[in-house]
Every structure is written in C-alpha cells, then in structure tokens.
C-alpha positions as CSV (number, residue, x, y, z in Angstrom):
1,X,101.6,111.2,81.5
2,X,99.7,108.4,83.4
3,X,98.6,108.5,86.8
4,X,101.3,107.2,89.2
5,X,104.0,108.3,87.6
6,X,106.9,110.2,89.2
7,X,105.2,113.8,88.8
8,X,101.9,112.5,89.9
9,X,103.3,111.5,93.5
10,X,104.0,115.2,94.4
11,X,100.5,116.8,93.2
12,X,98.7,118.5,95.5
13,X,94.8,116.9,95.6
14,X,91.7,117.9,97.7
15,X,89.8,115.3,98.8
16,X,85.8,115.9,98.8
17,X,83.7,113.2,100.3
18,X,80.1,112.6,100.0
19,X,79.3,111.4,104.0
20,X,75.3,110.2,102.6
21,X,77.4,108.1,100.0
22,X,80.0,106.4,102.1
23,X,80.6,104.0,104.3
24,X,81.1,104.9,107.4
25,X,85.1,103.2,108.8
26,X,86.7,103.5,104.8
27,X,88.0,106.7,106.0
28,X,91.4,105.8,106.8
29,X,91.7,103.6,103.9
30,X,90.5,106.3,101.6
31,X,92.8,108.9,103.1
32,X,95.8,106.2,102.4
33,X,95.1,105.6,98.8
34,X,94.9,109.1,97.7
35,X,98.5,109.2,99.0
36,X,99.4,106.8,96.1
37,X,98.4,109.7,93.4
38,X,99.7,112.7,95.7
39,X,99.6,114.8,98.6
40,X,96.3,115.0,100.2
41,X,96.1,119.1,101.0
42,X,92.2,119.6,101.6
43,X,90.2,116.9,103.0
44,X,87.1,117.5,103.8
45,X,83.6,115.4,104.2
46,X,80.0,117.0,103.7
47,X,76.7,116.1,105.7
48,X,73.8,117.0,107.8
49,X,76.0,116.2,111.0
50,X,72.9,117.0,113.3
51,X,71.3,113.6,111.6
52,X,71.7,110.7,113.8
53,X,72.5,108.2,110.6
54,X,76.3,110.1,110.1
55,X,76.7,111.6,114.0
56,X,79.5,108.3,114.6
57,X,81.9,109.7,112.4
58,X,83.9,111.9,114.8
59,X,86.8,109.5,116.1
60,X,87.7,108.5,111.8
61,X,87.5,112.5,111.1
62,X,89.9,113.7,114.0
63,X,92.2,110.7,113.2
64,X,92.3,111.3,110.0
65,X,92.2,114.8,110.1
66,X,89.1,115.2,107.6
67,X,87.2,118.4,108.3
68,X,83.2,118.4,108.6
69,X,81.1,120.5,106.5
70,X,77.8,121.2,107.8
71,X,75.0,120.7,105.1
72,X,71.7,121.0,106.4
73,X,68.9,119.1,104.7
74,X,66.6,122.0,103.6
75,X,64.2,119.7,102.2
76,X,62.9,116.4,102.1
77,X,64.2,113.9,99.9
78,X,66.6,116.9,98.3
79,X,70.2,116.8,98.8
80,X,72.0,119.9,99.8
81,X,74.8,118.0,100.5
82,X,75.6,117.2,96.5
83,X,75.5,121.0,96.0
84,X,77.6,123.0,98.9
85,X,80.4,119.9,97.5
86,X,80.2,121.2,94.0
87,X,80.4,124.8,95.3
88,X,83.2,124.1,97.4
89,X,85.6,122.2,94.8
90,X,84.6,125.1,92.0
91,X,85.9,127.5,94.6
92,X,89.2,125.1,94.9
93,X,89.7,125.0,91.6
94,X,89.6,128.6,91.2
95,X,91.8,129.1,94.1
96,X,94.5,127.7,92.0
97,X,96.0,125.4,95.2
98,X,95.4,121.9,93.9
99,X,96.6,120.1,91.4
100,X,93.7,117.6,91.1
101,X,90.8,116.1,93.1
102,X,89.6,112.7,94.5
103,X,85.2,112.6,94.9
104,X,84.3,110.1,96.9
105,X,80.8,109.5,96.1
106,X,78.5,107.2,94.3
107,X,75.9,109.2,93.6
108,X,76.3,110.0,89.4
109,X,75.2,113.3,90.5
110,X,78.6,114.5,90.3
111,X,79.1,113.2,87.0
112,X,79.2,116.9,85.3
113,X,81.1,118.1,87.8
114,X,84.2,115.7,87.7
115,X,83.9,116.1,83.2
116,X,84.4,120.1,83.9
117,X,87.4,119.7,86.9
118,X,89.3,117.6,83.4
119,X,87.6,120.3,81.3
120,X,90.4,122.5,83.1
121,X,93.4,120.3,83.6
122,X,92.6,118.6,86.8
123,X,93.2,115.1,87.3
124,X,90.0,113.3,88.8
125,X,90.3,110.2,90.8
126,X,86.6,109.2,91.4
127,X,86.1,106.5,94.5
128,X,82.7,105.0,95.4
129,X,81.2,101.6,95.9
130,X,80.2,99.1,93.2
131,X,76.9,100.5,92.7
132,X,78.2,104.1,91.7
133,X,76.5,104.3,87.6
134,X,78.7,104.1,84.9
135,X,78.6,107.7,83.5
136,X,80.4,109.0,87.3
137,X,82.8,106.1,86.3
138,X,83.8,107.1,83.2
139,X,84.0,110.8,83.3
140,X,87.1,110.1,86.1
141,X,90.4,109.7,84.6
142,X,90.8,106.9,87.5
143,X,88.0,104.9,89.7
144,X,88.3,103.2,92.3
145,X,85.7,100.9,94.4
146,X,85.5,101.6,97.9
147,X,85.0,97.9,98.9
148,X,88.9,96.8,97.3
149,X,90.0,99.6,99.3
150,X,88.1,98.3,102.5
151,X,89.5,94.8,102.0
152,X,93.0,96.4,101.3
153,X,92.7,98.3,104.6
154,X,91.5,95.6,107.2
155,X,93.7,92.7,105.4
156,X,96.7,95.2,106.9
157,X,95.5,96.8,110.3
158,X,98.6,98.8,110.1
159,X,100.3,100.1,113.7
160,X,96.9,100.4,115.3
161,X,97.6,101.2,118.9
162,X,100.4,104.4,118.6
163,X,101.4,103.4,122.3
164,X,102.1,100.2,121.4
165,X,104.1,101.5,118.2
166,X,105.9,103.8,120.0
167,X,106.9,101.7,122.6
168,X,108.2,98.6,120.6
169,X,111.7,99.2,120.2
170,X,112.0,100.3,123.9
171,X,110.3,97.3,124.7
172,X,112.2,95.3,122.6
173,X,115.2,96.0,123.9
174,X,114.9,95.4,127.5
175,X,116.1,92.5,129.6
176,X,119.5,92.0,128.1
177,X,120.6,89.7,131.1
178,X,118.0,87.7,131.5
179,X,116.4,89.6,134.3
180,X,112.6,88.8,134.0
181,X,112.8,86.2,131.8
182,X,108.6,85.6,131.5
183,X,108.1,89.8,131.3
184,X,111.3,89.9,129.1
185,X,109.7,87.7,126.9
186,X,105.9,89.0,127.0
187,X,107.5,92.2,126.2
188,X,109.6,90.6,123.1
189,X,106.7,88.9,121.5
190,X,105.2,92.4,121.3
191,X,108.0,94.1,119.9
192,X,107.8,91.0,116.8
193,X,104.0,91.6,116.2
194,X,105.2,95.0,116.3
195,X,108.4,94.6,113.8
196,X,106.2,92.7,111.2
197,X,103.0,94.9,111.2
198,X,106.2,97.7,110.5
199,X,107.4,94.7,107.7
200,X,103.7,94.4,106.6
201,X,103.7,98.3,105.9
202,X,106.9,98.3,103.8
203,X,106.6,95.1,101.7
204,X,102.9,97.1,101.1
205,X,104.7,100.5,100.0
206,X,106.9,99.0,97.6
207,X,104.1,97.2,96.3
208,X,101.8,100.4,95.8
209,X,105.4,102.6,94.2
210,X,106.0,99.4,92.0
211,X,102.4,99.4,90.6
212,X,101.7,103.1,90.4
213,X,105.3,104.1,89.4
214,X,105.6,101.5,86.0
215,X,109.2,100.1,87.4
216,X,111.2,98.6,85.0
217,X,110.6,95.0,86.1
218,X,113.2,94.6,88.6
219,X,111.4,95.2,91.2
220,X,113.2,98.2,92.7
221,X,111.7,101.3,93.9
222,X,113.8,104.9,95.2
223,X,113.9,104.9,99.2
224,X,113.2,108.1,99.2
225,X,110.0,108.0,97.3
226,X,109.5,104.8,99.6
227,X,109.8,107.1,102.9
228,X,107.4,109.5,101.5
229,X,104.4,107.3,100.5
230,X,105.3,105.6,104.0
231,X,104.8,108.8,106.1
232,X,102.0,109.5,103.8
233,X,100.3,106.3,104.8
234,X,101.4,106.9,108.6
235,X,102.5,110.1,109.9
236,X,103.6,109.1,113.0
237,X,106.3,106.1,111.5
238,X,109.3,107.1,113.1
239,X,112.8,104.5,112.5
240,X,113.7,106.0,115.9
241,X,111.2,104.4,117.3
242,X,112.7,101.0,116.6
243,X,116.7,101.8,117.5
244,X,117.6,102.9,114.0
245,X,119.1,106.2,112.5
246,X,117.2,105.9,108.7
247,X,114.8,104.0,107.0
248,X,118.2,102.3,105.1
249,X,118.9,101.1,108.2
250,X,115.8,99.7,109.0
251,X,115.0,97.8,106.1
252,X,118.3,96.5,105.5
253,X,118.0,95.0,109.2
254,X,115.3,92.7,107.5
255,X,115.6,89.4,105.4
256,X,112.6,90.6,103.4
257,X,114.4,93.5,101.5
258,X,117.7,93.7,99.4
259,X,118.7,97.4,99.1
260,X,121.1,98.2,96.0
261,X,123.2,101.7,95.9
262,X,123.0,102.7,92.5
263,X,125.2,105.3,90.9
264,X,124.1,108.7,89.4
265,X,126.1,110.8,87.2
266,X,128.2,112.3,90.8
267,X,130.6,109.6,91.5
268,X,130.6,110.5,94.8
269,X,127.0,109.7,95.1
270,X,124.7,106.7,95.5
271,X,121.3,106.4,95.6
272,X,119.2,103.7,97.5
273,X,116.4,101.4,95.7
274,X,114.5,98.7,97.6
275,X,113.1,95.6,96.4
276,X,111.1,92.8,98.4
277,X,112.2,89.6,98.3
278,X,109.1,87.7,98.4
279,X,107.1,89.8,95.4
C-alpha cells in the first residue's frame, strides 16, 4: 500500500529529531508534514540543551509541543546524541505504540537504524537537508528535504497570531449600522487577511489529501478527511470562530470551493467531497 493512502492517514508515528542536525525554526513545518502520513503520537528532539548553539529552541518546542531530551556531550567530537535516539526509538518500537517513524536527521549515521525499523514492518519517513548522504536516503521508504518543507512553511504563515485568529469573526462582524465607520473598517480588513490566510489553509489541505491520497482526477477529496489533516495542521482552527456551525459551512461560504454530496449505499445518507476551484 503506498504511503498517503487512506490507511496511512490514521497511523500512529513518533517523531525523533536530531537538534545537532536541524535547522533551528523548521519545527512547525516538520510537525505539519508528518501529519500528511499520520498522527504524530511521540515527538521528541535530542541534544546537549546546556550548549549555547541549540539553547533558542524553547518557544518552537512548547508551540509545537516537542519534548526535549537531554544528551550530554560526554566527549569531544563524539555524539551521544545519535545514540540515546537510537535507544529511544528501539524502545518505541518494542513498546508496540507506533505504527511507523519520521527521523529527522542528516547525519547517515542513522542509516542502519531506519533499514532495521522496515526490517520490522515500520514505515520510515526520513527528513533532512540536501546534504543528508544517499545511503540515509535510500534505506527510508519516503525522504523528504527539509529546505522544500521550509519554503512550503513560510510561503503560507498560517494563522500566526491566535488572538488575532480568534478574534476575526467577532471582529468581522461588528458595526452593522455604520457606527464607526474608520474602526468598522480597520476591524473588517483584518477579519479578510484573516478569512484568506483560513482560505490559504484549506485550498493547501486539499492540495496535500489530493497528492497523498491518489484521487481519482477529479479533484475531490472527503471533508472529513479534510477536517482531520486541517486540525492536524492547526489545532486550535475552530469554524466557530468565524460564525459558522461546520466546516461544510465554511467552505461552501467561499467562491474557491465547490462541495458535492455524494451518495453511499444508505439512501438516506450523503457524504461531502471538496474540490478547489482554482487547482
């Protein structure tokens, strides 16, 4: 079964990171691309925290909800870090809990240890920069470069400022009468920037389900596989928070989208797909 299909979206993957190996700020963007192969249920990212060359990671861990492993650096030009990793996801896989893992890394060091995860029925989504050696590369059943997911992650900026999320519907919908008129109108230009970053997000989710999923060519992708990936992406996306009852509602409130109710074998039932317009 390849990765992306239906199954795939619903595994259960921990997600080790290598912090001497990373950019710092790919984080997020990391954390939202597993989501496109499964759940993310571990995440954790190894280092010598007390060195001063990793010590600005805090804020992208506690938003992201990453835990911190502490590796100290027993010796000089040795990495611990490479090995409490590989400890910790042959422990995981023993644990029976996951379903597969993503290694964020370019060192090749971890080469042998992604060939024996698939050696027992793990999926293995490698992700490192450009320089990561081929052998890491290959022994993944997927690779994916860190800098396409940098690119993909600051060309969308998604919902940055959760006050100013939360607040755009509310926003949005004051001044009815006029009353105002320049705040009414400050207040409505945010609620737009708001309303097409929200857009931005959606057009981008049924662009990742159409390309991981293998759609038929129409263009249509299951809502409710849409609203998952969504709150996998962003947690906090609420359709309250914009004045409407469901995501339906949302996204048929938008040129962008068509939405077709398609029947399933209970004639009494109908079941959403979404399609963007502009794909």
């Amino acid at each position: 079964m390849p990765i992306g299909s239906d199954n795939d979206l619903n595994k259960r993957l921990a997600v080790l990171i290598d912090a001497d190996n990373v950019p710092r700020g790919t984080i997020k963007g990391i954390i939202e691309e597993t989501a496109l192969y499964g759940t993310p249920t571990i995440k954790r990212i190894y280092g010598d925290w007390t060195s001063p060359n990793i010590s600005g990671w805090k804020s992208s861990l506690l938003e992201n909800a990453v835990t911190p492993i502490q590796q100290y650096s027993y010796t000089t030009g040795k990495n611990s870090t490479d090995s409490a990793m590989i400890i910790d996801a042959m422990d995981i896989l023993y644990s029976g809990k996951v379903d597969g893992f993503v290694l964020v890394s370019s060192d090749s060091d971890f080469t042998r240890l992604a060939i024996r995860l698939r050696e027992a029925g793990m999926m293995v989504i490698g992700m490192g920069e450009k320089k990561t050696p081929n052998p890491f590369i290959v022994a993944c059943d997927k690779f994916i470069y860190i800098e396409v997911i940098r690119q993909h992650s600051a060309e969308s900026s998604i919902l940055g400022d959760s006050d100013e999320y939360n607040g755009a519907h509310q926003d949005g919908a004051q001044n009815p009468s006029g009353e105002k008129k320049k705040q009414g109108k400050q207040k409505g230009d945010k609620s737009e920037k708001i309303l097409r970053k929200v857009e931005k997000l959606i057009a981008e989710s049924v662009s990742d389900l159409s390309s991981v999923s293998g759609d038929d060519g129409d263009g249509y992708v299951f809502m409710g596989e849409l609203g998952n990936l969504i709150l996998k992406k962003q947690p906090d996306f609420d359709c309250r928070n914009f004045g409407y009852k469901s995501l339906s509602a949302l996204i048929k409130s938008m040129d962008r989208f068509e939405v077709d109710f398609r029947h399933t074998a209970d004639p009494n039932i109908k079941h959403p797909y979404v399609r963007d317009k502009k794909a």
